[in-house]
C-alpha positions in Angstrom: 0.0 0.0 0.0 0.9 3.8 -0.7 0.5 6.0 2.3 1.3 10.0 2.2 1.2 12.1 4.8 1.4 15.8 3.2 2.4 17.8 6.6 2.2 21.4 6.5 4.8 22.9 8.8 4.4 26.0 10.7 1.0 26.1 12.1 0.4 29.0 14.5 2.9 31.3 12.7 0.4 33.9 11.2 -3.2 33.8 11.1 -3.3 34.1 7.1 -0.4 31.0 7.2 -3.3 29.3 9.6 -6.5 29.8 7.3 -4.1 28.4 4.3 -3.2 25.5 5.9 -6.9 24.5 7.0 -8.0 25.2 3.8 -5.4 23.0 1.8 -6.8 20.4 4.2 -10.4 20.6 3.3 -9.9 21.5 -0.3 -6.7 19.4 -1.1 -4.4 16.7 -0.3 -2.6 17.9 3.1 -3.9 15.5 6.3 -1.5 16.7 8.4 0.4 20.4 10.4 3.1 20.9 12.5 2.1 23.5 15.8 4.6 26.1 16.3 3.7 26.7 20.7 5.4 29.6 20.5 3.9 31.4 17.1 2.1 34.2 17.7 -1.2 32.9 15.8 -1.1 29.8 18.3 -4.7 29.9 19.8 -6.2 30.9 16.3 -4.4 27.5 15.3 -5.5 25.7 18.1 -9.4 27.1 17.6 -9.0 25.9 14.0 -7.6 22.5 14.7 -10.5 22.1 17.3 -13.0 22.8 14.5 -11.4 20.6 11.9 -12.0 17.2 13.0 -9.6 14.6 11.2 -6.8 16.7 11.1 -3.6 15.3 12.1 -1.6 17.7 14.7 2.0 17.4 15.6 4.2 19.8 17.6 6.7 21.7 15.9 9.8 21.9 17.9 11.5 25.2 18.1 14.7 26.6 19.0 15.2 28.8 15.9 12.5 31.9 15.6 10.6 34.0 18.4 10.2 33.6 21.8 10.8 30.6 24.6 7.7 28.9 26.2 9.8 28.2 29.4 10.8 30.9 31.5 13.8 32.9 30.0 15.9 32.0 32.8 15.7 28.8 32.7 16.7 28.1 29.2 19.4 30.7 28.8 22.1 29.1 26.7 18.8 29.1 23.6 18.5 32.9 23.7 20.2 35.6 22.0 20.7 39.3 24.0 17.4 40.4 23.0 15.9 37.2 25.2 14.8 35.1 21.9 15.7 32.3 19.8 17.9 33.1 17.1 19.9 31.0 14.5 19.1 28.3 12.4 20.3 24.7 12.4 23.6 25.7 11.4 24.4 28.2 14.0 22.8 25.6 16.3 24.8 22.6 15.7 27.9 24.9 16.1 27.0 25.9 19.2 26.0 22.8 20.1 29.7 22.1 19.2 31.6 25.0 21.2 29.2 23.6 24.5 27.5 26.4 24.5 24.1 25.0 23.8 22.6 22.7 26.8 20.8 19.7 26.4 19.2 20.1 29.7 17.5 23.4 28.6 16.6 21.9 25.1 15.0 19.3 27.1 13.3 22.3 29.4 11.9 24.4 26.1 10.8 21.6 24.4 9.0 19.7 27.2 6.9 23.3 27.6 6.0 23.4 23.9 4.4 19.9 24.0 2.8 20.6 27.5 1.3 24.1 25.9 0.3 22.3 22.9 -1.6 19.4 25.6 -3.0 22.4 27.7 -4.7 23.3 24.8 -6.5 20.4 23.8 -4.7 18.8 21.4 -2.9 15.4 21.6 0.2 15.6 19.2 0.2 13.0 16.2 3.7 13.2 16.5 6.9 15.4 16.9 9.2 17.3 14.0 11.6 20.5 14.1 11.3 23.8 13.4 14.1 24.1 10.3 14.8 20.5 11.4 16.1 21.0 14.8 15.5 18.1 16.2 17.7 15.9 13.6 21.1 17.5 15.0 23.4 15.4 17.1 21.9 15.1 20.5 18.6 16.7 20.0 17.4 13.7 18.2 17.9 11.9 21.8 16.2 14.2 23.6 12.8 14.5 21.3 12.7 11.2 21.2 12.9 11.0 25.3 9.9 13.9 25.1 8.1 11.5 22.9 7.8 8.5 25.3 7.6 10.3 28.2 4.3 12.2 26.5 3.0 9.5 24.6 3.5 10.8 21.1 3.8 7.8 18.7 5.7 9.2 15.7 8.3 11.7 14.8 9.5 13.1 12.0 12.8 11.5 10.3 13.9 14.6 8.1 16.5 12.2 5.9 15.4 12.9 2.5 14.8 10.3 0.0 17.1 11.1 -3.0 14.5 9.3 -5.8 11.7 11.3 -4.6 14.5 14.8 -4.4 14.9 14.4 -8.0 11.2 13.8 -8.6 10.4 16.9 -6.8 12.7 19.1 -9.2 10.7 18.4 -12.3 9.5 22.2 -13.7 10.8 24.9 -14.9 9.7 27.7 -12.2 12.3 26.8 -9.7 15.2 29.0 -8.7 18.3 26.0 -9.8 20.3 27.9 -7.0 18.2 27.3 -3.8 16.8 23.8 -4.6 21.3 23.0 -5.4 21.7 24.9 -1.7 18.8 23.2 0.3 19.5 19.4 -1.3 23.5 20.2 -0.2 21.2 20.9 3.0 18.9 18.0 3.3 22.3 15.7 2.7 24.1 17.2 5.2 21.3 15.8 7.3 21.8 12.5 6.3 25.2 12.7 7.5 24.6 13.7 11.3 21.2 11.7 11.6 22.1 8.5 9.4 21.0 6.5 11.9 18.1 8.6 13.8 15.1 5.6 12.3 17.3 2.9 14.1 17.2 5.1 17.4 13.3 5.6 17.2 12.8 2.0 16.0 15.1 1.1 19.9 12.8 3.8 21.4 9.6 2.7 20.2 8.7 5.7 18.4 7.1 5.3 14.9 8.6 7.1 11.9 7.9 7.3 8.0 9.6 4.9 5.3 10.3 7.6 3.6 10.4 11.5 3.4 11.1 14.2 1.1 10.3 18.1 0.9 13.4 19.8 1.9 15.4 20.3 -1.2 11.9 22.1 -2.9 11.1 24.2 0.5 9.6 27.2 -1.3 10.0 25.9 -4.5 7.4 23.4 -4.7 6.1 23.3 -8.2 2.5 21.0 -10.0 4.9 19.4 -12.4 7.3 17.8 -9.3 4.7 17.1 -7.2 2.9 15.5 -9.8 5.9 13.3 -10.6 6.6 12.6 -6.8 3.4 11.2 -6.4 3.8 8.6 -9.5 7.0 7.7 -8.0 6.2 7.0 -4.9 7.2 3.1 -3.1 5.0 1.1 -1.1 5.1 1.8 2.2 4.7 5.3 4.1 6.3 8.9 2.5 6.2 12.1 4.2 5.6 15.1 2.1 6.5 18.2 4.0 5.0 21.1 2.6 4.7 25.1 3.8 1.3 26.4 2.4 -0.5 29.7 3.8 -1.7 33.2 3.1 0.8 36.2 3.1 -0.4 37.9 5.3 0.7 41.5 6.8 1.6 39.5 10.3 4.1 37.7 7.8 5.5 39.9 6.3 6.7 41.5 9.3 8.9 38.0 10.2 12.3 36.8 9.8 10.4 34.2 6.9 12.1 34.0 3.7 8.7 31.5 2.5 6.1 34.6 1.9 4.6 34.3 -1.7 5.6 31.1 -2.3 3.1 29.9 0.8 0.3 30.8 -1.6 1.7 29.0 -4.8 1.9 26.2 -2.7 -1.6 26.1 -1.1 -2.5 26.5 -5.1 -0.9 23.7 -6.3 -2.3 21.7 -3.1 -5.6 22.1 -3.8 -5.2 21.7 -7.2 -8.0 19.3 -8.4 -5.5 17.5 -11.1 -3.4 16.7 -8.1 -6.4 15.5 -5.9 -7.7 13.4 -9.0 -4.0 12.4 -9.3 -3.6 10.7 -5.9 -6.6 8.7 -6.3 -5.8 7.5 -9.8 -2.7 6.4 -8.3 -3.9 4.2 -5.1 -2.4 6.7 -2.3 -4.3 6.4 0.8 -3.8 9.8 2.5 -3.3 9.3 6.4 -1.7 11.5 8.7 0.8 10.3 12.1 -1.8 8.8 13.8 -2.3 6.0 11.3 1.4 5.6 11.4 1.7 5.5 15.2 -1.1 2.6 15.2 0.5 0.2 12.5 3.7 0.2 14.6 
């Protein structure tokens, strides 16, 4: 069987990135979102996710953009001068590197994103990171200790699947020079988490077979996902996807993803692409499905 889960990251960043994602779940092929705890639109996601039954909700672990959940002094090696997070995975794993990055408060912030998430009313599907955090050396350990200590069945394995990388980059709208930068990216990821399903399989944490999305982050176009989805194996694929409305509220954040959020939620509702999907025998599921069949 071909399963997809087409996971829209970043819910609770912007109202206008809310209403898109919500709406390429009711009108097109995305089943599941990522919950940002510490976006500023995080109780207009939570009321949407309440009313959308069905909808597959994970938390979206952060330690790159906006504010902590945990009090600011007890998670002091994650914040810049100005009390925030700052820095993406890069900037992370160096510090990380130096010591200057602490487990122990990773552990701290994260464990008050899921309980915020749970306060709310929601029961996480499963667990990713915010610009893939939680894949760095380390980390990986430590969501995965959140996960069973919650009761979250599944997380995210952001290891890219090469075949499905090259589907993806069929059509002629993307920028050659981001997709070449975020694939050097996505296997640079493989090289620090090669073994991160082994470690959830010893945990008892479910993951995906597969998983693709990071090369084509902002560059998504009809003509890749169309050949993505005829390409796809048996067994379970992750699409990760970043649909939404620009919104004013976006505009106004440290988001490179602003216009193209709208091409996406286009091409996601796209009825070709829906009627493609059920020509080619994909079940759409989200985590939860995933978390059961382990």
């Amino acid at each position: 069987m071909k399963n997809l889960i087409v996971n829209a990251d970043d819910f609770g960043w912007t109202e206008g990135v809310n209403r898109g994602i919500v709406r390429a779940f009711r009108q097109g092929i995305v089943t599941s979102t990522s919950l940002m705890a510490n976006g500023q639109a995080f109780a207009d996601a939570v009321a949407l996710a309440q009313a959308t039954p069905g909808f597959g909700v994970g938390v979206h672990l952060n330690l790159s953009n906006g504010p902590p959940v945990a009090h600011p002094g007890t998670v002091k090696s994650l914040l810049n001068a100005a009390g925030q997070f700052g820095g993406g995975p890069k900037q992370l794993l160096l510090r990380r590197a130096g010591g200057g990055l602490l487990l122990e408060e990773v552990e701290r912030e994260w464990a008050a994103q899921i309980h915020k998430v749970r306060e709310a009313g929601i029961e996480p599907t499963h667990l990713d990171g915010h610009k893939h955090v939680h894949m760095l050396p380390g980390l990986f350990g430590v969501a995965l200790k959140l996960a069973k200590r919650h009761g979250i069945g599944a997380i995210r394995v952001a290891l890219e699947a090469s075949s499905l990388r090259t589907a993806l980059a069929s059509g002629a709208k993307q920028r050659a020079s981001v997709v070449m930068k975020q694939g050097v990216e996505a296997r640079g990821l493989k090289l620090l988490a090669r073994d991160a399903r082994k470690q959830a399989e010893r945990a008892g944490i479910a993951t995906t077979d597969y998983f693709c999305g990071i090369a084509q982050t902002g560059e998504l176009t009809r003509e890749g996902l169309e050949e993505m989805l005829k390409s796809l194996q048996e067994g379970t694929t992750e699409l990760m996807c970043h649909p939404g409305y620009a919104d004013a509220a976006l505009g106004k954040t440290a988001t490179r993803l602003q216009d193209s959020r709208e091409a996406e939620l286009q091409i996601l509702t796209d009825t070709r692409i829906r009627n493609l999907v059920a020509s080619q025998g994909i079940r759409l599921i989200d985590y939860g499905f995933v978390s059961q069949e382990a």
